[in-house]
mmCIF file of the C-alpha atoms, coordinates in Angstrom:
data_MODEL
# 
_entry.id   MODEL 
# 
loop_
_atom_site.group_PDB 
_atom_site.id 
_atom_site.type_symbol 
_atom_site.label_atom_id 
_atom_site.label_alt_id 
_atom_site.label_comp_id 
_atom_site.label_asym_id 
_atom_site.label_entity_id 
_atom_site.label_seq_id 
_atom_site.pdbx_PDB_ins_code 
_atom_site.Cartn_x 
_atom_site.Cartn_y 
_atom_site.Cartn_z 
_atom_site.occupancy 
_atom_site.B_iso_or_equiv 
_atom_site.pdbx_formal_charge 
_atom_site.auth_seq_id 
_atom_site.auth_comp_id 
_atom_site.auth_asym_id 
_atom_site.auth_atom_id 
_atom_site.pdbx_PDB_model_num 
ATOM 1   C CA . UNK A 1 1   ? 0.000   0.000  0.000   1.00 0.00 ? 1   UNK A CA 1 
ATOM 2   C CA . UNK A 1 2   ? 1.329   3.425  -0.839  1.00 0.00 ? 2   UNK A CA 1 
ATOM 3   C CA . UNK A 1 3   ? -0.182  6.118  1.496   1.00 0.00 ? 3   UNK A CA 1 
ATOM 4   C CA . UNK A 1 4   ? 0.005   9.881  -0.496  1.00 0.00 ? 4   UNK A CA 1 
ATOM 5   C CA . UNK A 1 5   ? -0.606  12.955 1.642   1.00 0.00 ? 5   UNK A CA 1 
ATOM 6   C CA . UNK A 1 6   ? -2.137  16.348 0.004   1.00 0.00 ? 6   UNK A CA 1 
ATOM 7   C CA . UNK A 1 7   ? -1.119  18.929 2.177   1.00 0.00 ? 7   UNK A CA 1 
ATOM 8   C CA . UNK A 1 8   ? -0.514  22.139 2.800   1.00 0.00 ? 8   UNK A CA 1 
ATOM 9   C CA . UNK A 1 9   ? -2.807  26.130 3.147   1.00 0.00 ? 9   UNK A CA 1 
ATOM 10  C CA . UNK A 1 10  ? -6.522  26.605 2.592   1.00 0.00 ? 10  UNK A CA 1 
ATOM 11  C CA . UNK A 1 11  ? -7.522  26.796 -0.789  1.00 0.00 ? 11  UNK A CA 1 
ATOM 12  C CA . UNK A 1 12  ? -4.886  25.926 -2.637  1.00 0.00 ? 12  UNK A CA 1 
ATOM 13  C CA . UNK A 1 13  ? -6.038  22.877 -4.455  1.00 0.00 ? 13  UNK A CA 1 
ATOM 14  C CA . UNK A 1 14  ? -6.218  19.813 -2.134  1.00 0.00 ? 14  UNK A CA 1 
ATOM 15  C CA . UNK A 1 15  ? -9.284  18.786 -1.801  1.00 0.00 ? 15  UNK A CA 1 
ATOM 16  C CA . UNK A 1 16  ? -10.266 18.624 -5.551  1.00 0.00 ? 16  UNK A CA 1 
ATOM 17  C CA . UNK A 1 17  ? -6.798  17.312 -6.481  1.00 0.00 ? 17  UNK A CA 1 
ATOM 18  C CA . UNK A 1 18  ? -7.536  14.142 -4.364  1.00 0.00 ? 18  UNK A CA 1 
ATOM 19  C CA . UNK A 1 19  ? -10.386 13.308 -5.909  1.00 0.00 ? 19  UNK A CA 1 
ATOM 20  C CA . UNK A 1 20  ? -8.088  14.160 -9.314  1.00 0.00 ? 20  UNK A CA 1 
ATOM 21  C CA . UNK A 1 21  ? -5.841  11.353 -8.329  1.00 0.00 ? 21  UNK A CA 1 
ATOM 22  C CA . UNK A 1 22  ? -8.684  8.880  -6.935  1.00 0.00 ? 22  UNK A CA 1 
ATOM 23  C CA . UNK A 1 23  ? -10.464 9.112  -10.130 1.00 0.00 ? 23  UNK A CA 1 
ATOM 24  C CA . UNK A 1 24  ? -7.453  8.449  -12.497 1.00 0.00 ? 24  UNK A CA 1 
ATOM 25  C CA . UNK A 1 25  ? -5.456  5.821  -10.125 1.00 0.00 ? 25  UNK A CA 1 
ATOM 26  C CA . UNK A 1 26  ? -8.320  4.767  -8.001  1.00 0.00 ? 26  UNK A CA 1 
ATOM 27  C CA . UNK A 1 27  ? -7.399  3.509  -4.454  1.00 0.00 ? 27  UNK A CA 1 
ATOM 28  C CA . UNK A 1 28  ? -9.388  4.853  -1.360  1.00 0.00 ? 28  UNK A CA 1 
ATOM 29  C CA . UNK A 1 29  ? -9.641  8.783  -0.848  1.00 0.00 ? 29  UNK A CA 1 
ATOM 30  C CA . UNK A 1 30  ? -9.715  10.159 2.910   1.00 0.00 ? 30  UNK A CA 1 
ATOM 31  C CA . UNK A 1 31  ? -11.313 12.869 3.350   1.00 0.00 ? 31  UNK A CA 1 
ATOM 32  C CA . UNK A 1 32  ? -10.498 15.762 5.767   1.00 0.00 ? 32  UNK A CA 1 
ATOM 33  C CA . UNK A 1 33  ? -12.548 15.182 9.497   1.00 0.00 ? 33  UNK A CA 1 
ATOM 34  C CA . UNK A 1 34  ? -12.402 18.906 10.571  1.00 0.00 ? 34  UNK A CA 1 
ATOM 35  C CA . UNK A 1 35  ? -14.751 19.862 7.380   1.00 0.00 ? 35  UNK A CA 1 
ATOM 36  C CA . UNK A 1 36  ? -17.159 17.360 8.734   1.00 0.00 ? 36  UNK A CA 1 
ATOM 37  C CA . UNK A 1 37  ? -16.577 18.263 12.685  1.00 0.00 ? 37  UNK A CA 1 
ATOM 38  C CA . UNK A 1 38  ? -17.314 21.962 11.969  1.00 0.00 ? 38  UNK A CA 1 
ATOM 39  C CA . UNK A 1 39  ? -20.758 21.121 9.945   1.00 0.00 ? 39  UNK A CA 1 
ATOM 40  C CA . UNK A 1 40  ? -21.518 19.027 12.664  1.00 0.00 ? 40  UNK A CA 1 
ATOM 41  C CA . UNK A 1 41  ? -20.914 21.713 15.981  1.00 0.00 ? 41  UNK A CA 1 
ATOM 42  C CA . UNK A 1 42  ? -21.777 24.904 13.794  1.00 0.00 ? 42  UNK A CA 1 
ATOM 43  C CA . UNK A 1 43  ? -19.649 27.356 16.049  1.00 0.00 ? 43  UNK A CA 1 
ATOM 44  C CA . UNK A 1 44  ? -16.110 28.605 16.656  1.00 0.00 ? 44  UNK A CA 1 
ATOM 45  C CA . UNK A 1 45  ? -13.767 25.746 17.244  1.00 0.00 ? 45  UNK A CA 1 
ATOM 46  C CA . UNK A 1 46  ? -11.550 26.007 20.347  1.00 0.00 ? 46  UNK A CA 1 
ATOM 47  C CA . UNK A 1 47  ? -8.361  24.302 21.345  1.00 0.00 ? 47  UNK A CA 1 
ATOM 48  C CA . UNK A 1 48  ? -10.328 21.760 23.177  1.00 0.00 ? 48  UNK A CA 1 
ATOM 49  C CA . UNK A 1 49  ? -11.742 20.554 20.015  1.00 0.00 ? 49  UNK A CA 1 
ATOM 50  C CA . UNK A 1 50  ? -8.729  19.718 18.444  1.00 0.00 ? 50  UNK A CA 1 
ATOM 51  C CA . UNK A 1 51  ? -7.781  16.765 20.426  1.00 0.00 ? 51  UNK A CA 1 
ATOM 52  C CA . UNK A 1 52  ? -11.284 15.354 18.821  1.00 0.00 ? 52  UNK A CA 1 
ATOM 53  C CA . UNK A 1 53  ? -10.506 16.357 15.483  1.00 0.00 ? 53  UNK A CA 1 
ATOM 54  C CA . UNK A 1 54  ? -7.246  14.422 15.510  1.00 0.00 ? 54  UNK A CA 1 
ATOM 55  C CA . UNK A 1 55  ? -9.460  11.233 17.003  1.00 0.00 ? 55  UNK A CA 1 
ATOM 56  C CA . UNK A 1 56  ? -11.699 11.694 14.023  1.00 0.00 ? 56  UNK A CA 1 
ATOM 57  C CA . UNK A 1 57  ? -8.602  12.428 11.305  1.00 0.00 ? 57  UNK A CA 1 
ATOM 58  C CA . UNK A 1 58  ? -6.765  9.140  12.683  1.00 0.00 ? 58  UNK A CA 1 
ATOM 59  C CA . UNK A 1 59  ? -10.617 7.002  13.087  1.00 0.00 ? 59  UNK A CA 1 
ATOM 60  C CA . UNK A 1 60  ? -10.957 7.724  9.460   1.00 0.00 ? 60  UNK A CA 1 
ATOM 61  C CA . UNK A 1 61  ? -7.285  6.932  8.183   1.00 0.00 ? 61  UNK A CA 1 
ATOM 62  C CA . UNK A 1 62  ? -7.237  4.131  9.852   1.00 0.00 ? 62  UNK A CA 1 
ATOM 63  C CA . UNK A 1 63  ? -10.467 2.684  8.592   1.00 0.00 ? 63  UNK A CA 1 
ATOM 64  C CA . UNK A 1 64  ? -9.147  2.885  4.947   1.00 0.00 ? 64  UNK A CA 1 
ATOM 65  C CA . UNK A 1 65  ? -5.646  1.827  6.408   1.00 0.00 ? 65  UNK A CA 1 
ATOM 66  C CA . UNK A 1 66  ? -7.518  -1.202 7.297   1.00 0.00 ? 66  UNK A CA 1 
ATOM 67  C CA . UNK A 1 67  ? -8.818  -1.733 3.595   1.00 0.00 ? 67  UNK A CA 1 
ATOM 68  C CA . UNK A 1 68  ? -5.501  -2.149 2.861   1.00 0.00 ? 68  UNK A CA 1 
ATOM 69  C CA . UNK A 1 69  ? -5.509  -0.127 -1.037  1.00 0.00 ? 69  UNK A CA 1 
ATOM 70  C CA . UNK A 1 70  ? -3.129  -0.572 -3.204  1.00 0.00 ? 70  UNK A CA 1 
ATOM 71  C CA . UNK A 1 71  ? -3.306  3.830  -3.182  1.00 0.00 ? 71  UNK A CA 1 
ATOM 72  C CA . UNK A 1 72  ? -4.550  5.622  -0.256  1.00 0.00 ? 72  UNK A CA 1 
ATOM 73  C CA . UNK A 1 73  ? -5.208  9.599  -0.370  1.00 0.00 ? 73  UNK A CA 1 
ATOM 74  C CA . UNK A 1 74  ? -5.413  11.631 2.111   1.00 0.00 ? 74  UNK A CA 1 
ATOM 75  C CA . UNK A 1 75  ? -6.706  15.184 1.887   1.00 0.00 ? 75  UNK A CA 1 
ATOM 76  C CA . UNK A 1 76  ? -4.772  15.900 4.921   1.00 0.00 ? 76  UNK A CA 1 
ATOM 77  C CA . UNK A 1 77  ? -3.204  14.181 7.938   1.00 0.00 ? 77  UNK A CA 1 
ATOM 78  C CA . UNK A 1 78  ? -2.639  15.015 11.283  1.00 0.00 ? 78  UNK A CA 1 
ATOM 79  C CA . UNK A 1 79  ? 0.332   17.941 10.352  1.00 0.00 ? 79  UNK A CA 1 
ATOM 80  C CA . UNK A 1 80  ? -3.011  20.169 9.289   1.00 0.00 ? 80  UNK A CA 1 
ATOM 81  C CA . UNK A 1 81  ? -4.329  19.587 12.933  1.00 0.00 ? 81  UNK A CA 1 
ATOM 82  C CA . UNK A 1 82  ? -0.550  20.632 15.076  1.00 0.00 ? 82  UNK A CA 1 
ATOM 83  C CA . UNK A 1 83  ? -0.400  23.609 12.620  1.00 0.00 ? 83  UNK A CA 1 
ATOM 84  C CA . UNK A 1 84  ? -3.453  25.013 12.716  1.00 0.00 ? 84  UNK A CA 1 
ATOM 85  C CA . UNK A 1 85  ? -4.028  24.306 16.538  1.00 0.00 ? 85  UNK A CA 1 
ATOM 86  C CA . UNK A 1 86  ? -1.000  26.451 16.562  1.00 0.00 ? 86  UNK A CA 1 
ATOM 87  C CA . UNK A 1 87  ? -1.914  28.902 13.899  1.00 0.00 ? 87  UNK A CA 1 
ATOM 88  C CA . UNK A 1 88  ? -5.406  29.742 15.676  1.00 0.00 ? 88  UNK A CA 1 
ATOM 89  C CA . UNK A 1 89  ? -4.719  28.789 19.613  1.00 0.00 ? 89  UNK A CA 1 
ATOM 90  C CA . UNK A 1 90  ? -0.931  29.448 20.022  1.00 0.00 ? 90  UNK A CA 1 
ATOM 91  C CA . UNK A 1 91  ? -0.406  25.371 21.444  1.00 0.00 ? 91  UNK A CA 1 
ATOM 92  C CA . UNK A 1 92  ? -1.296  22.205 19.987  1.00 0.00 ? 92  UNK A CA 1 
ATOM 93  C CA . UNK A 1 93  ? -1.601  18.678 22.578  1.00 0.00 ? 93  UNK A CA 1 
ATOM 94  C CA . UNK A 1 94  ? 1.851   16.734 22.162  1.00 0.00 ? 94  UNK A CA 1 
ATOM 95  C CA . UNK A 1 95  ? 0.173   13.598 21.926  1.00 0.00 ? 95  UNK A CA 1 
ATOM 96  C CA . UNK A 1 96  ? -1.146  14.671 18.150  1.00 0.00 ? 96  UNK A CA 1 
ATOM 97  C CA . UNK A 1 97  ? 2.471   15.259 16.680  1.00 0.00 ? 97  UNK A CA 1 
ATOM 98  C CA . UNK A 1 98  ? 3.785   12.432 18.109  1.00 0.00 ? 98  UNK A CA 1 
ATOM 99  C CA . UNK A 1 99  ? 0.865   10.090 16.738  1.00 0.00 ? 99  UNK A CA 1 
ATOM 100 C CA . UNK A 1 100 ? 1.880   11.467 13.172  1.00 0.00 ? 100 UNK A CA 1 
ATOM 101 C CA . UNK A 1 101 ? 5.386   11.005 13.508  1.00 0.00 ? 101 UNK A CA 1 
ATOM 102 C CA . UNK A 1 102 ? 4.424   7.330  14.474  1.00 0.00 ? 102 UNK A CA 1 
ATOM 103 C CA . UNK A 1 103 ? 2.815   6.633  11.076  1.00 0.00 ? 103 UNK A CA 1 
ATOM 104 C CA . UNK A 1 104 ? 4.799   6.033  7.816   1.00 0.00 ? 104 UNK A CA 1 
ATOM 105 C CA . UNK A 1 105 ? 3.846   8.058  4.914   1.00 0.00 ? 105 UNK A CA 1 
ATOM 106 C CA . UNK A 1 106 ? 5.336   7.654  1.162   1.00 0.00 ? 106 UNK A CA 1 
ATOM 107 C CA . UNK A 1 107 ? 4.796   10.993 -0.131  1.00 0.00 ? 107 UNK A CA 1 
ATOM 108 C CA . UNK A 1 108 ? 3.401   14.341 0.366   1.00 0.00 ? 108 UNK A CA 1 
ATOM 109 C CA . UNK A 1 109 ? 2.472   16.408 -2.045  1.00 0.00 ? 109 UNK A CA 1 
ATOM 110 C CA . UNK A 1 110 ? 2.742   20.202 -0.515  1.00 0.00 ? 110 UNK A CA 1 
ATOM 111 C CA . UNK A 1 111 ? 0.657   22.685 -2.594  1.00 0.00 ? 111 UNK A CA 1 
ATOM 112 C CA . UNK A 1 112 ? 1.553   26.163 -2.755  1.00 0.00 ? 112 UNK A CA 1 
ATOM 113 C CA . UNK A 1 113 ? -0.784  28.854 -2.102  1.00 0.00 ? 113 UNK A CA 1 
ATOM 114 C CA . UNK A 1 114 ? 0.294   31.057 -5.433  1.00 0.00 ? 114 UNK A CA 1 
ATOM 115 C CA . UNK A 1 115 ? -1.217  31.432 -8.869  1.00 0.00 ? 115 UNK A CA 1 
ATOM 116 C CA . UNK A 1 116 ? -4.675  29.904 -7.967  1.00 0.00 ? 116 UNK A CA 1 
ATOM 117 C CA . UNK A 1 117 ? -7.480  32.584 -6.262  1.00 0.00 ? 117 UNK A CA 1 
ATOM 118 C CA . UNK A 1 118 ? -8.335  32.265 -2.807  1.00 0.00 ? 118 UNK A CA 1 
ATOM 119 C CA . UNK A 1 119 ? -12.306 30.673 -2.309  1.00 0.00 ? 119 UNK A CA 1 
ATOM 120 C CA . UNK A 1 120 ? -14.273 31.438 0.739   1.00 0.00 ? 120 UNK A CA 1 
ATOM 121 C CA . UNK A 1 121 ? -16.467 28.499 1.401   1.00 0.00 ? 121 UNK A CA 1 
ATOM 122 C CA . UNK A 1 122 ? -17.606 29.212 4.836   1.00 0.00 ? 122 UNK A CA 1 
ATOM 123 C CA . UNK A 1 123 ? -15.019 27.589 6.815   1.00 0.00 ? 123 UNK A CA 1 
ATOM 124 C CA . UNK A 1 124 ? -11.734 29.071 5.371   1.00 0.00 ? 124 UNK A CA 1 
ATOM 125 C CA . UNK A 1 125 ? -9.667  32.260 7.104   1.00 0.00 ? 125 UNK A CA 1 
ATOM 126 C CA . UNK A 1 126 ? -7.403  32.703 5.301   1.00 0.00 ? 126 UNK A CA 1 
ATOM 127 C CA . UNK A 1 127 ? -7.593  35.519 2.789   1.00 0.00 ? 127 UNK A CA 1 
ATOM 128 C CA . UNK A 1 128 ? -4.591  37.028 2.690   1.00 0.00 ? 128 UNK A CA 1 
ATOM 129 C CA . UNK A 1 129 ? -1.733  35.516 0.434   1.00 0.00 ? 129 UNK A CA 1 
ATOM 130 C CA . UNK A 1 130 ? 0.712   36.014 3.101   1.00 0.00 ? 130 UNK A CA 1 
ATOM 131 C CA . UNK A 1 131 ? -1.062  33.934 5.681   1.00 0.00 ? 131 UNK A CA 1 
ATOM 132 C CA . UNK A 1 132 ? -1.665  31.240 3.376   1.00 0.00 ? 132 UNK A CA 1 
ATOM 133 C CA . UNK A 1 133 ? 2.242   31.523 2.194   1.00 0.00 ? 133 UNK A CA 1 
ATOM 134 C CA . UNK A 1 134 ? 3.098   31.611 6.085   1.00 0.00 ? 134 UNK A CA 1 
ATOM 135 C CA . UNK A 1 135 ? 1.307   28.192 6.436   1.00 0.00 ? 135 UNK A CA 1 
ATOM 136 C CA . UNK A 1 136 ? 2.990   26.804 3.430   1.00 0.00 ? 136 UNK A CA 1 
ATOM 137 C CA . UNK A 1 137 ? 6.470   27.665 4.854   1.00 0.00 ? 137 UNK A CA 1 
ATOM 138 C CA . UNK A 1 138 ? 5.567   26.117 8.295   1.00 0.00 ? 138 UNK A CA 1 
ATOM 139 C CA . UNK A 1 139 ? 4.158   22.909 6.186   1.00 0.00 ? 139 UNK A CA 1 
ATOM 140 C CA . UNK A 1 140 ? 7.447   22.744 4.631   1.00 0.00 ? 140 UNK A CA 1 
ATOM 141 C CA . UNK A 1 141 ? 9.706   23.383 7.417   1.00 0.00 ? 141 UNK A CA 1 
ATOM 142 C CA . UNK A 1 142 ? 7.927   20.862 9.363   1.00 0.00 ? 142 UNK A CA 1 
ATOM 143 C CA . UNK A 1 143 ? 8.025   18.292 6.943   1.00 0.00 ? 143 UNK A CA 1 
ATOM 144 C CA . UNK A 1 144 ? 12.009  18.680 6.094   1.00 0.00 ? 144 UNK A CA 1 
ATOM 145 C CA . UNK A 1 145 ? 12.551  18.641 9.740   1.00 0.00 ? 145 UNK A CA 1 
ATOM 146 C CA . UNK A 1 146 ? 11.399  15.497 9.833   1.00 0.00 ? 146 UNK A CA 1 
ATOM 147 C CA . UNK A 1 147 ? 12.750  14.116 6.798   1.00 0.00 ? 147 UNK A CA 1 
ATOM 148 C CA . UNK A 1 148 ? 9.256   12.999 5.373   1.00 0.00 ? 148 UNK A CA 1 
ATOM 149 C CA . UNK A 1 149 ? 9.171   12.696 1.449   1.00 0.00 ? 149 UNK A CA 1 
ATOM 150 C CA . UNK A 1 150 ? 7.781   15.990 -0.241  1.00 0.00 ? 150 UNK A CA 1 
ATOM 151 C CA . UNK A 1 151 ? 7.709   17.459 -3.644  1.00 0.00 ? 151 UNK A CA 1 
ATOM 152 C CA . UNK A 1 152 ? 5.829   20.613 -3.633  1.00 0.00 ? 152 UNK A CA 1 
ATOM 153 C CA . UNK A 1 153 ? 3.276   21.445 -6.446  1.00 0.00 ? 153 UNK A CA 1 
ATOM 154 C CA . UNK A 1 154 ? 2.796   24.997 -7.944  1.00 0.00 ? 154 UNK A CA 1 
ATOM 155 C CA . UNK A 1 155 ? 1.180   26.681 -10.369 1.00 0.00 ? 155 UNK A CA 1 
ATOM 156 C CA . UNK A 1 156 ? -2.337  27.112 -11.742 1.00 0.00 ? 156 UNK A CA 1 
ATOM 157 C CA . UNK A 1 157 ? -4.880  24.669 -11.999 1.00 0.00 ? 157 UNK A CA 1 
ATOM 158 C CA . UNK A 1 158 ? -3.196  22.584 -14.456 1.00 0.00 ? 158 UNK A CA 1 
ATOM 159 C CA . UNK A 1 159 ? 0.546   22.540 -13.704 1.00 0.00 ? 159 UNK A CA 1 
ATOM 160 C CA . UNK A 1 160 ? -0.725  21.221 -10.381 1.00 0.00 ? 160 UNK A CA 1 
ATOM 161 C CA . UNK A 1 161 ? -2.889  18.384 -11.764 1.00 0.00 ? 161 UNK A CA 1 
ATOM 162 C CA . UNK A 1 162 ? 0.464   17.655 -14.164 1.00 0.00 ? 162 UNK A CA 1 
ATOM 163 C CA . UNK A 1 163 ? 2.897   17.729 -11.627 1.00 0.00 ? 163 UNK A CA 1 
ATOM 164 C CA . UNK A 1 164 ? 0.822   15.149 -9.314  1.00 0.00 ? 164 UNK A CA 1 
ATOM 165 C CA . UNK A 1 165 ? -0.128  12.832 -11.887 1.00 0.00 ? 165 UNK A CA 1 
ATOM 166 C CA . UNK A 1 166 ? 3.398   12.448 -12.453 1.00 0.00 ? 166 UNK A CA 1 
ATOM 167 C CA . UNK A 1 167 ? 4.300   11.967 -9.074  1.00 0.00 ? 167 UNK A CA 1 
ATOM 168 C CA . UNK A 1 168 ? 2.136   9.715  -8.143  1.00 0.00 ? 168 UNK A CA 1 
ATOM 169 C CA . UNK A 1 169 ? 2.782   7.795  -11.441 1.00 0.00 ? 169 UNK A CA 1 
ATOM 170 C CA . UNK A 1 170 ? 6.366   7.356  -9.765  1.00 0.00 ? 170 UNK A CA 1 
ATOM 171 C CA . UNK A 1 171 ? 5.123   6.823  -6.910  1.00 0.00 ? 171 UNK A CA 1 
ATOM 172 C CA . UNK A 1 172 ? 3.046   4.048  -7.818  1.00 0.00 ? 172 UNK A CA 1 
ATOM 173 C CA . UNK A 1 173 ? 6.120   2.456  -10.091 1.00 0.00 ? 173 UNK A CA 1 
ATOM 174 C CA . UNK A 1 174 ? 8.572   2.642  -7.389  1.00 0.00 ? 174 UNK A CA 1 
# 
């Protein structure tokens, strides 16, 4: 099983560039819990919602873990959960970064908030560029740190679908 990670700011592509990949490799697409936690408890989150967010991120990674794909996508992992605990409360529980370092992962694919507009679908906060490009840089450090296997994807709309369907075309013939 190869395990693919989309990562990286708000609106920059992830979401509709995993169900890019699952429709032209297949395998098992996770989707991203907070989306569905927020719906679901229609107010401001707070920092003691996070450790359930992570529960709910690792329940549903786990159950298509368990399916055992030949491809699973993730829209996000647990790194989207430490840095925006941090980004919005200033402190993130231990436990979560540790669980993610824990897990193997064969690539993430980083996406970079330039050349592709900004959409505000209710749940986003990020308007600014240079919050989104903050985020990106903290993505990246984070992930370098820690030696995990990146290749970051820029560009418009196109370039990005390109880029991944080549990496993950690698991916899948390593």
């Amino acid at each position: 099983m190869k395990v693919l990670v989309l990562t990286g700011p708000e609106s920059s592509g992830k979401s509709w560039l995993a169900a890019e990949l699952q429709q032209r490799f297949g395998g098992v697409l996770v989707d991203e819990y907070v989306r569905w936690f927020i719906e679901q408890n229609p107010r401001d989150t707070t920092l003691a919602d996070i450790p359930d967010i992570a529960r709910g991120q690792l329940a549903w990674e786990d159950e298509a873990r368990a399916q055992q794909p030949s491809l699973l996508i993730l829209d996000t992992h647990l790194l989207s959960n430490v840095l925006w605990s941090q980004t919005l409360f200033g402190d993130c529980p231990p436990w979560i970064e540790q669980a993610l370092l824990a897990r193997h992962y064969d690539l993430h694919l980083l996406l970079s908030p330039e050349h592709v507009e900004w959409t505000d679908d209710g749940q986003r906060c990020q308007p600014r560029l240079s919050e989104r490009q903050a985020f990106f840089e903290q993505t990246l450090a984070w992930l370098e740190r820690h030696a995990q296997p990146v290749q970051v994807l820029h560009g418009d709309w196109a370039e990005r679908r390109s880029l991944a369907l080549h990496a993950v075309t690698r991916l899948l013939d390593a």
